[in-house]
N, C-alpha and C positions, 0 to 999 in steps of 0.2 A: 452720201457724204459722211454719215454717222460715225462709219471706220476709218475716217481719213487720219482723224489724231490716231491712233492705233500703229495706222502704217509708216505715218513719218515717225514716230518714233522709234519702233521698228527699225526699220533705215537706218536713220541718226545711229540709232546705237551698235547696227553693225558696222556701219562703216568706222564706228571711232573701236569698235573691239580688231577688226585687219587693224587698222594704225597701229593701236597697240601693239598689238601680236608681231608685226610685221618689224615695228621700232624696237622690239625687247628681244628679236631673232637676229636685227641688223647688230643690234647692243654686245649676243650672246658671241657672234662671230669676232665682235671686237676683244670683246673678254679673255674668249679662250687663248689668243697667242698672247697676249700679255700675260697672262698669269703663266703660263709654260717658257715662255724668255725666260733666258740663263745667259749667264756672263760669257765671253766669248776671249780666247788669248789675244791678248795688248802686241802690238808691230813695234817698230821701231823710229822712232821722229826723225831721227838723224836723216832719214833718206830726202825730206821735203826742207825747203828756205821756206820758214813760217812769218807772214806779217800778220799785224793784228791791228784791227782800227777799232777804235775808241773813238764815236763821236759824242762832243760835249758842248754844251747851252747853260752856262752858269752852273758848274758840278764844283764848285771850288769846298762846298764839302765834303765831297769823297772822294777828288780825283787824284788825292795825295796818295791818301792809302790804298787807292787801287793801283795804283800806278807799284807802287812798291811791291805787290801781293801779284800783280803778272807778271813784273820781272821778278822775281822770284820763284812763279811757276814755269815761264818760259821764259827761262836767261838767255839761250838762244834766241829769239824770237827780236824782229823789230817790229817796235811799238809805234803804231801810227797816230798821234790823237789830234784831233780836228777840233777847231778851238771856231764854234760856229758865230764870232764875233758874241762872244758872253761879255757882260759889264760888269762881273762881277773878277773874280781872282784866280780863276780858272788858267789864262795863262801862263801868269807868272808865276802859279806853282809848278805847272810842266814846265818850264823853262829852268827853275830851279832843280829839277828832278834830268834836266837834260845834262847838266853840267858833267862833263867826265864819262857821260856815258851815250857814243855816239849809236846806241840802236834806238834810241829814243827821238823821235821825229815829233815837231810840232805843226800839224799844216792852219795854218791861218786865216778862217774868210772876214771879209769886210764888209758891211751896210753900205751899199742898199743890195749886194748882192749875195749876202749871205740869210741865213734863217726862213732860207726857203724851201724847206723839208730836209729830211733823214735822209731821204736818196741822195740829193745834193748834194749834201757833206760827205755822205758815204765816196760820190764819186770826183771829190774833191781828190781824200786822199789815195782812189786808186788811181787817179793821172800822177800825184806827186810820187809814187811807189814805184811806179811803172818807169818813169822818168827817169827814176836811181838806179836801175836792176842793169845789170853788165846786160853788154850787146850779146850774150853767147849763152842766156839762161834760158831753158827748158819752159815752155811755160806751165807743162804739166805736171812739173817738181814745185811749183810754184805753191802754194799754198795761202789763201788769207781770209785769214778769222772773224770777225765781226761780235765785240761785247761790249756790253753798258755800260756806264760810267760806274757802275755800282757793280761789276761781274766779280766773278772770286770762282776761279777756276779747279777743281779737283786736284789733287795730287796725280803726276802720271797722264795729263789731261790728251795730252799732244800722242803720245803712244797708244794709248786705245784708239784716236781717230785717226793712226796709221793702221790701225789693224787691218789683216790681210783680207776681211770683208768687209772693209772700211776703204779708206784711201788706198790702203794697200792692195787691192782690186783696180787694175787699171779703167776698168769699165764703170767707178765709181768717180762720179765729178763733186758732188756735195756733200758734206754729212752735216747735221745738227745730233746735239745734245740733249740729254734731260737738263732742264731747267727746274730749280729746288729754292723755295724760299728762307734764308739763310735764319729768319725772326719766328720761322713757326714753331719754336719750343719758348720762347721767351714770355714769361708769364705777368708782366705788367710793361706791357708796349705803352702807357700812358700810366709813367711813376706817380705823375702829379694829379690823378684821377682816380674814380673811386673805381668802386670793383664792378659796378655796371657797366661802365664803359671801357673798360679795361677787357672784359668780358667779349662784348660785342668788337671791339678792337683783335682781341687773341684769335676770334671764331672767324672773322675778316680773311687775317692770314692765313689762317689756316685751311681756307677753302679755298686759297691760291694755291697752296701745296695739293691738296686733293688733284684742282684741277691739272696744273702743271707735270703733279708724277703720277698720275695714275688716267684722270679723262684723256690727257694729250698723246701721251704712250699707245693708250690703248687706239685711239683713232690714225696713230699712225704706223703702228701694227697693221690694222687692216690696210692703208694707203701704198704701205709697201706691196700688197699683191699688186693695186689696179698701178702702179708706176706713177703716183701724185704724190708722193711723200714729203711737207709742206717743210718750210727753213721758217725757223724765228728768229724776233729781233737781236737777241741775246746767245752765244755757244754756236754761230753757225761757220761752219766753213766749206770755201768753193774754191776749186783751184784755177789760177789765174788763165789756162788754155776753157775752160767753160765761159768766164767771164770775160773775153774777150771776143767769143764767138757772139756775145750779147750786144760788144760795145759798136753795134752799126748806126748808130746817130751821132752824127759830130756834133750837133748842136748840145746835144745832151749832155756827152762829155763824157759818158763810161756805162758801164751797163747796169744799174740800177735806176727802176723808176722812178714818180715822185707821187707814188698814191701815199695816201695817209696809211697802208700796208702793202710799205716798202718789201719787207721779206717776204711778206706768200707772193707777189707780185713777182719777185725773183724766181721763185720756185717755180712759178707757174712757165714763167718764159723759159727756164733750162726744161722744165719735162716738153713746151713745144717745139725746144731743137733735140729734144730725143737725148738728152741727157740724164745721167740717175740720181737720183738724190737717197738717199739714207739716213737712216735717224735709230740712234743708240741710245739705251743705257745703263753703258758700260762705265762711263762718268759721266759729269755734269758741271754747270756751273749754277753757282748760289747766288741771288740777288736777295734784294729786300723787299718783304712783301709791304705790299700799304695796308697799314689799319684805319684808315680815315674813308668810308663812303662817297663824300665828295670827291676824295680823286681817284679812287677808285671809276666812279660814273663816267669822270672826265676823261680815264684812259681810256673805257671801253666803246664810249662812246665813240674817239677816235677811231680804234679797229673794227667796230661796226660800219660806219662809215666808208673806212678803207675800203672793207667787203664791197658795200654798196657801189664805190670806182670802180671797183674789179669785174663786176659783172659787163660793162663794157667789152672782156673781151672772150664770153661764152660763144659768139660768132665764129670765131678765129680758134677757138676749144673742139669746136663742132667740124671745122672743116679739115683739122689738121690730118693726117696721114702717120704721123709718128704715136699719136697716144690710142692706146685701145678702147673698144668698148666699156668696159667698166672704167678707164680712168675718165675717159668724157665724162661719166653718167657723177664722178666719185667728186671730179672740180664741178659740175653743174648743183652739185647736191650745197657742195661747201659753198660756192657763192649766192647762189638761193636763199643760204639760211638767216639772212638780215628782215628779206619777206614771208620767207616762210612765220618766223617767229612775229612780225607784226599779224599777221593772218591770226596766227595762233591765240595770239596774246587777245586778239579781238572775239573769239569765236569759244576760247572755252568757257572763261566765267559765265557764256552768256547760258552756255550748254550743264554747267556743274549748277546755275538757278533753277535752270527749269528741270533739271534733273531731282534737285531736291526738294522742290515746292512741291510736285508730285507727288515724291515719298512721303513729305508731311501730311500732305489730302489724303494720302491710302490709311496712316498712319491714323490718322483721325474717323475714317470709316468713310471717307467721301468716293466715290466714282471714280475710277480713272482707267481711262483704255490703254492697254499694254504697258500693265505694273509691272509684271515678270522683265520687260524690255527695259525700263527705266532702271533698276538694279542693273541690267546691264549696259546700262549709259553710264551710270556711277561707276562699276568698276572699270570699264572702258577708262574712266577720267581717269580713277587713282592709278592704273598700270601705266597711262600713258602719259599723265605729270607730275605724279610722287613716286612710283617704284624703278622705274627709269633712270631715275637720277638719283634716290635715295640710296641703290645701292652702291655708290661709290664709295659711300663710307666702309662699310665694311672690306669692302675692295682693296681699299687706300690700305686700309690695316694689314688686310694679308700679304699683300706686295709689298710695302714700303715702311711699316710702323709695327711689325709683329708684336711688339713690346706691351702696346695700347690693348686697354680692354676691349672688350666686345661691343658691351653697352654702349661705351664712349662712342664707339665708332658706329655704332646704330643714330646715337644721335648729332654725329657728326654728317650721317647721311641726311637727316631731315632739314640741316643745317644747309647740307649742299642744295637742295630740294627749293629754297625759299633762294639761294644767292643765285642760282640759274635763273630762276624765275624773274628777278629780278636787274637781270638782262634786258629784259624787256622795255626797263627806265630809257638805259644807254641805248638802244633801239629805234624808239619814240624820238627822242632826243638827234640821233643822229641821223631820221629821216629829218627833221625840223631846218638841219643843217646844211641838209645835202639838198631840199629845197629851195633853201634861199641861199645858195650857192657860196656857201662858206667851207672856203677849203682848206682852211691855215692849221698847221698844224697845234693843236689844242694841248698842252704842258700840263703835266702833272707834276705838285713837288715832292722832293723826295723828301723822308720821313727824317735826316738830321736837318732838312733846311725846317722843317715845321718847330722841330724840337729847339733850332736855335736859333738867333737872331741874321737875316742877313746882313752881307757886308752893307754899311753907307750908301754904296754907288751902283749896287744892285739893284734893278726894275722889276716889280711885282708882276709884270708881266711877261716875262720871261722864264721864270720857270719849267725846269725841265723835264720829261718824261720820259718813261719806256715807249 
């Protein structure tokens, strides 16, 4: 039994050097087409009737000037906004902004039958869309978009997602956008605060942009080969003959679900009727990133969560006939990763102590069986929970920020290194949730309602989120 420690660590440390090796080959695959993307010729918008919904839960401070900033980019376009019974002034500013300009549609829910998820609303306004459209339209000219209350659309936005390997590809039913935090250069997101928090506030955002234009790109880079290629809350659009092929539940009322991730749950059901989805970027849409940690947790907590719904339908993944081998293996991988990372979360610190108390004992001159193994238990860790992820900074730079120094984005890597990690909170949190069967959807506020005061008649519980 002498060599037994010997051998398990041993072990331990090969098996965490494969993960490693294995996660930093999966990583290099996602890398390379990301970094070799290049801009592709913009189509023409004119050939699709574009609607666009906007759902809203108390936005009355941004839904003024979004509303202005889409009709502006899409003056064509009708605006759908979904007014999810907010108590704050959310309506009556679109109503004010409807005046004289009939592409602007306001759809209305009421209590007790509204504020019952993002799908709902969302499928709110594609029954009142659908309801308006001539008896004699195409549903595959149809076109409809899906953005935040807070979205702020590219110049040209609608023409690139015509593009001829876009929409403009009849074999194309979905596209999504890059998604770009509109605050990531803004250097005191907290005027009224000092430069520590101002700090940890700027580093906040700014690992939202890392992750949005550089991790998200790159993961669906690879999703395009296996045919998962995933839609977010924010820049998505599907055209209304996919979405109609979804709408088989009357009860439901149109084809989005009502998991707490409503859009990869979309995605998921168009790749199982053998639909394509696509994901550019060619443009983008800007929101605002949060620099407050608490709602930060609160959001992610939500789309961890979501995940966790979604595993419900790996059955139904596994039997289908239309997705291939590597797309099974690419959605099993993606809805896993809520347990995986609980696993994770349990099993490395325990492995990074006993890895370095060892080294201490050696270090000191004490006994220890399979020393040489233990260095490679440590770098087993640092490859597979700081080099993995630390280099996006540099990443980010090369593809999206050439301007940024090096260094910066060295430690903008370590930066990302510690906010993955810290996933882990929302994780915890959101198995706690999904336990005691709390399924409501969880508000985050956005960054002018924090800055300002809300209206009188506004409920602190309502607040609204991505």
């Amino acid at each position: 039994m002498g060599g037994s420690p010997s051998v398990v660590v041993t072990s331990t440390t090969t098996l965490f050097l494969v993960l490693a090796v294995v996660s930093l080959g999966y990583l290099v695959a996602l890398v390379v087409p990301f970094l070799r993307s290049r801009a592709r010729p913009a189509g023409d918008a004119s050939r699709f009737d574009w609607h666009i919904i906007v759902p809203c839960l108390n936005e009355a401070a941004v839904i003024g000037e979004t509303l202005a900033r889409l009709r502006g980019a899409f003056p064509d376009a009708h605006l759908w906004i979904v007014d999810d019974a907010s108590d704050d002034d959310t309506a009556a500013i679109v109503t004010l902004h409807r005046e004289g300009d009939p592409r602007i549609h306001l759809v209305s829910r009421e209590l007790p039958r509204a504020r019952t998820g993002k799908g709902d609303a969302l499928n709110a306004a594609y029954r009142a869309l659908v309801s308006a459209l001539p008896e004699n339209f195409t549903p595959d000219g149809v076109v409809i978009g899906v953005f935040d209350a807070d979205g702020i659309p590219a110049p040209g936005c609608l023409d690139v997602v015509a593009s001829p390997h876009l929409l403009g590809d009849p074999s194309v039913d979905a596209v999504q956008i890059e998604v770009r935090m509109r605050n990531r250069d803004e250097p005191r997101p907290l005027p009224g605060s000092g430069p520590v928090r101002n700090l940890i506030a700027r580093t906040l955002v700014r690992m939202q942009d890392i992750e949005f234009r550089a991790a998200v790109p790159a993961l669906q880079a690879g999703r395009s080969f296996t045919g998962t290629v995933s839609l977010g809350g924010n820049g998505q659009f599907v055209r209304l003959g996919a979405l109609r092929a979804l709408d088989d539940d009357p009860e439901r009322g149109g084809p989005w679900r009502n998991s707490l991730l409503d859009d990869y749950e979309l995605a998921l059901h168009l790749a199982l009727a053998g639909r394509t989805v696509a994901f550019t970027r060619d443009t983008w849409v800007e929101q605002e990133g949060l620099w407050s940690a608490g709602r930060l947790l609160v959001q992610r907590t939500r789309w961890s969560q979501g995940t966790m719904q979604c595993t419900r339908h790996l059955r139904t993944v596994w039997r289908s006939r239309r997705l291939s081998v590597p797309g099974r293996l690419e959605i099993s991988y993606s809805l896993l990763q809520p347990w995986l990372q609980l696993l994770v979360s349990m099993v490395c610190p325990v492995l990074l102590v006993v890895a370095v108390s060892h080294l201490i004992d050696q270090m000191d001159g004490a006994p220890a069986a399979g020393g040489t193994a233990r260095w490679g238990l440590l770098l087993g860790y640092l490859l597979l929970a700081v080099v993995q992820f630390g280099m996006w900074g540099p990443l980010y730079r090369a593809k999206c920020e050439p301007g940024q120094g090096f260094w910066h984005s060295v430690g903008w890597g370590f930066a990302y290194t510690a906010y993955v990690w810290c996933y882990s909170l929302a994780t915890w949190r959101a198995l706690g949730r999904h336990l005691r069967g709390h399924q409501a959807w969880a508000k985050t506020r956005r960054n002018a309602e924090i800055a300002a005061p809300r209206t009188a008649h506004a409920h602190p519980d309502h607040a609204r989120a991505r």
